[in-house]
C-alpha positions as CSV (number, residue, x, y, z in Angstrom):
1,X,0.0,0.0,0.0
2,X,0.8,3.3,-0.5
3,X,3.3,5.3,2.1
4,X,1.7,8.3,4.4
5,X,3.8,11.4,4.2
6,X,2.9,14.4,6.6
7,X,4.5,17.6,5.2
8,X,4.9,20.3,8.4
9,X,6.9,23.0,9.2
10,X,8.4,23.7,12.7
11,X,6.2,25.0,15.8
12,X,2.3,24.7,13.9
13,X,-0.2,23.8,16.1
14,X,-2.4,22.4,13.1
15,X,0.6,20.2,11.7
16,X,1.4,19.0,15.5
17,X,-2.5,18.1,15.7
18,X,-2.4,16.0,12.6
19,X,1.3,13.9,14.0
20,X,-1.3,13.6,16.8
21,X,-4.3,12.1,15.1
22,X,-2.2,9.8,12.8
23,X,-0.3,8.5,16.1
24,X,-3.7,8.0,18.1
25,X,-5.0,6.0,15.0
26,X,-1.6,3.9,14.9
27,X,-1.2,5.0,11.0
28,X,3.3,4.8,10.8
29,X,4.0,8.6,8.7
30,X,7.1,9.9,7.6
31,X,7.3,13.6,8.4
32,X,8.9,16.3,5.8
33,X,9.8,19.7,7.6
34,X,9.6,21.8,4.5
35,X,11.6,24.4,6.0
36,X,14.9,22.3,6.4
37,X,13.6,19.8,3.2
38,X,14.5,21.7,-0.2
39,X,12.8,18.7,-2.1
40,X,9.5,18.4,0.2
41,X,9.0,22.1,-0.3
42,X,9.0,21.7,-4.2
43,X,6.9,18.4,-3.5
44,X,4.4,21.3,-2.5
45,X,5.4,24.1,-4.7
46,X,5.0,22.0,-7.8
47,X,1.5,21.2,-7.1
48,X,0.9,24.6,-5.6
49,X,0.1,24.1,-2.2
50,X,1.4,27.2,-0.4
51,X,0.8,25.5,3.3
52,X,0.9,23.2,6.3
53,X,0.1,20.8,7.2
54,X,-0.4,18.9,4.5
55,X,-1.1,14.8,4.0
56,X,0.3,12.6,1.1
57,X,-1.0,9.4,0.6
58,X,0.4,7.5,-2.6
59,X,0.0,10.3,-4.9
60,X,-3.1,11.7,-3.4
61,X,-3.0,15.2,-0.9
62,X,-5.0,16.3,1.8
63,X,-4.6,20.5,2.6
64,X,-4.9,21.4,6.2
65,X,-6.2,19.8,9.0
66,X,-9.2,18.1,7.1
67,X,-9.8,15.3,10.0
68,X,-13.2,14.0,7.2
69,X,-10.9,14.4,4.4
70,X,-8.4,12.3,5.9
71,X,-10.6,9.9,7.3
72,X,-12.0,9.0,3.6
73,X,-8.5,9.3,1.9
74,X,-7.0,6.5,4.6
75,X,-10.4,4.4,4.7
76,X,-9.1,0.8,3.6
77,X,-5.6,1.8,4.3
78,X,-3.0,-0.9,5.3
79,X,0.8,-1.0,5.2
């Protein structure tokens, strides 16, 4: 199945609420701090999203703290 990718930036209270969520729901993330990551920012730039936190799934994206949005895009999902 498809990887889960959580793309944050340092100190946001909506990116340390989605860490949070995935955690409590035992979903295993990577996280991208697109301040230090040159390449996880142009993940974003390229597909212009201009914030955090944001939530990759395969090659699907979830903008913001979208807790329904999320819940649909990782319905079904297994490692």
């Amino acid at each position: 199945m498809s990887s889960i990718t959580v793309y944050s930036t340092a100190l946001s209270a909506p990116c340390e609420q989605m860490k949070a969520w995935l955690t409590h729901h035992e979903y295993p993330f990577t996280v991208r701090d697109v301040m230090m990551d040159e390449e996880a920012g142009e993940v974003l730039e390229s597909r212009n999203i201009r914030s955090t936190p944001v939530l990759q799934v395969g090659d699907q994206f979830v903008v913001g703290l979208d807790l329904m949005a999320m819940e649909q895009l990782l319905d079904g999902w297994s490692a």
